[in-house]
C-alpha positions as protocol buffer text, in pm:
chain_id: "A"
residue {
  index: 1
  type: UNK
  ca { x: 0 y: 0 z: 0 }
}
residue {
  index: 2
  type: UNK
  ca { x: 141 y: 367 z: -54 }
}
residue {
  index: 3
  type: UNK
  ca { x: -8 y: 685 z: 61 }
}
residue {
  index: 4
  type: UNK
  ca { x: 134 y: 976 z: 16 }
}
residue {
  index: 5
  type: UNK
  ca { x: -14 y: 1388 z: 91 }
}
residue {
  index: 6
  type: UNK
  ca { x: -119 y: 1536 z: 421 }
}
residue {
  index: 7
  type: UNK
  ca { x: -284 y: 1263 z: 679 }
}
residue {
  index: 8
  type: UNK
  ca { x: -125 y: 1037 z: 541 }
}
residue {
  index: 9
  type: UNK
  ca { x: 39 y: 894 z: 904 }
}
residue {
  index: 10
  type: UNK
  ca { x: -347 y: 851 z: 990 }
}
residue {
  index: 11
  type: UNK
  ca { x: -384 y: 583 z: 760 }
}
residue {
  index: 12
  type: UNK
  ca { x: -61 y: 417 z: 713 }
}
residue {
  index: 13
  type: UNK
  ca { x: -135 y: 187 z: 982 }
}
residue {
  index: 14
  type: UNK
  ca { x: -426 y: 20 z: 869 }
}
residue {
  index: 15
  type: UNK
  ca { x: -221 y: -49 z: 543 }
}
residue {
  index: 16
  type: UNK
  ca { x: 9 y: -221 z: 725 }
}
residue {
  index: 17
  type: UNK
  ca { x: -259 y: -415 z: 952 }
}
residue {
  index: 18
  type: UNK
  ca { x: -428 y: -504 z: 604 }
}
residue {
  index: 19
  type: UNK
  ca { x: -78 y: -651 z: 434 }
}
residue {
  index: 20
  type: UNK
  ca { x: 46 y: -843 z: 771 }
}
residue {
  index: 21
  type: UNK
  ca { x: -323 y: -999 z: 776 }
}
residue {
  index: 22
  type: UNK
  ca { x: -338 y: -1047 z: 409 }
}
residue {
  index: 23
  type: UNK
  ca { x: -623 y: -877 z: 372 }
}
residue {
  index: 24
  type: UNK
  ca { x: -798 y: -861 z: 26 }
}
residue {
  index: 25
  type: UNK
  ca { x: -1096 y: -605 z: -49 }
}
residue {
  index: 26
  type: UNK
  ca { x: -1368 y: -780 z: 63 }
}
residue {
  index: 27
  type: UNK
  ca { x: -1189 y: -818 z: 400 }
}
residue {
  index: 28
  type: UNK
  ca { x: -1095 y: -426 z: 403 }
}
residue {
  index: 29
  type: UNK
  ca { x: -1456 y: -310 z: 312 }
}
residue {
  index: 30
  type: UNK
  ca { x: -1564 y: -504 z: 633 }
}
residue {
  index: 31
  type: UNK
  ca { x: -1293 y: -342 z: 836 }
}
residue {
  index: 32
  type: UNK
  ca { x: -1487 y: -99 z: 1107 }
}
residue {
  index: 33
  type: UNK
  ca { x: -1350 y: 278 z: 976 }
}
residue {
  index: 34
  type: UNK
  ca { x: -1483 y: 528 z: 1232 }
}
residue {
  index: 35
  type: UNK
  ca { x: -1655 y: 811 z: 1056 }
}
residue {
  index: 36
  type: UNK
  ca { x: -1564 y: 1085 z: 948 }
}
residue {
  index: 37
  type: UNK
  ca { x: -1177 y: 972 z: 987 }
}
residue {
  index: 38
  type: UNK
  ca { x: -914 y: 917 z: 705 }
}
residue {
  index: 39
  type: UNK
  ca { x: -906 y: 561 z: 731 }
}
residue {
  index: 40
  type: UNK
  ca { x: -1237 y: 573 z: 575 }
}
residue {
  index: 41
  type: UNK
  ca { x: -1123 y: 620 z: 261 }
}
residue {
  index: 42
  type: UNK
  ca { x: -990 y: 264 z: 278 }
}
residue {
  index: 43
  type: UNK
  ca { x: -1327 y: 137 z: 346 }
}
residue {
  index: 44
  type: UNK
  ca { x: -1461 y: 366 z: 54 }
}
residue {
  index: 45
  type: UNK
  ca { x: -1195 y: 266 z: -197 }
}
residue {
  index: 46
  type: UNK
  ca { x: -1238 y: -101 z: -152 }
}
residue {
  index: 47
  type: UNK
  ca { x: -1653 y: -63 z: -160 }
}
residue {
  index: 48
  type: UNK
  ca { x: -1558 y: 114 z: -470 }
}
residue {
  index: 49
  type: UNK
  ca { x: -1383 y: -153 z: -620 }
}
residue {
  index: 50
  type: UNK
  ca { x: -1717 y: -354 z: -535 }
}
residue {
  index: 51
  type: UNK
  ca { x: -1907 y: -82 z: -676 }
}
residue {
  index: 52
  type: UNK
  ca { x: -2083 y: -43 z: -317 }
}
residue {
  index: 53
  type: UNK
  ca { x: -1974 y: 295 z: -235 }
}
residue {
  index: 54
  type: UNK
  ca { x: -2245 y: 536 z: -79 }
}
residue {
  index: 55
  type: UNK
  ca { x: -2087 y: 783 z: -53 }
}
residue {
  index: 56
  type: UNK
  ca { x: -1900 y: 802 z: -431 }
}
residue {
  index: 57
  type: UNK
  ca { x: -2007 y: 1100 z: -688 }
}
residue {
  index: 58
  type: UNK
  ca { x: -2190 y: 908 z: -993 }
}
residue {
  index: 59
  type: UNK
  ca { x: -2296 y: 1148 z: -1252 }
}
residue {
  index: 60
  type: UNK
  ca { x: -2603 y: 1085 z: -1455 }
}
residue {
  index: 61
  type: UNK
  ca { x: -2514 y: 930 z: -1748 }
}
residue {
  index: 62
  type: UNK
  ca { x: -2555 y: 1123 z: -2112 }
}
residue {
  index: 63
  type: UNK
  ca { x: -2817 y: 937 z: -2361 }
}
């Protein structure tokens, strides 16, 4: 996992939780992320991957 820009020490260590664990993005999405904290984005970039994210932008789509 890399992180890099402000807050990033915030959410470093769940990275490294999720790698020693072998965690895949199933497991991360089911992680508890307190909320509104950084480490949320973890949560929201693996529901995301799922395509599960409530709280993602989705524009309407042109016809």
């Amino acid at each position: 996992m890399g992180i890099a820009g402000a807050g990033a020490g915030e959410v470093i260590a769940e990275g490294v939780l999720a790698i020693e664990m072998t965690a895949n993005a199933s497991d991360l999405k089911l992680f508890i992320h307190p909320h509104p904290t950084l480490s949320q984005t973890i949560m929201e970039s693996a529901e995301m991957y799922f395509g599960q994210s409530t709280h993602a932008y989705r524009p309407k789509r042109k016809r």
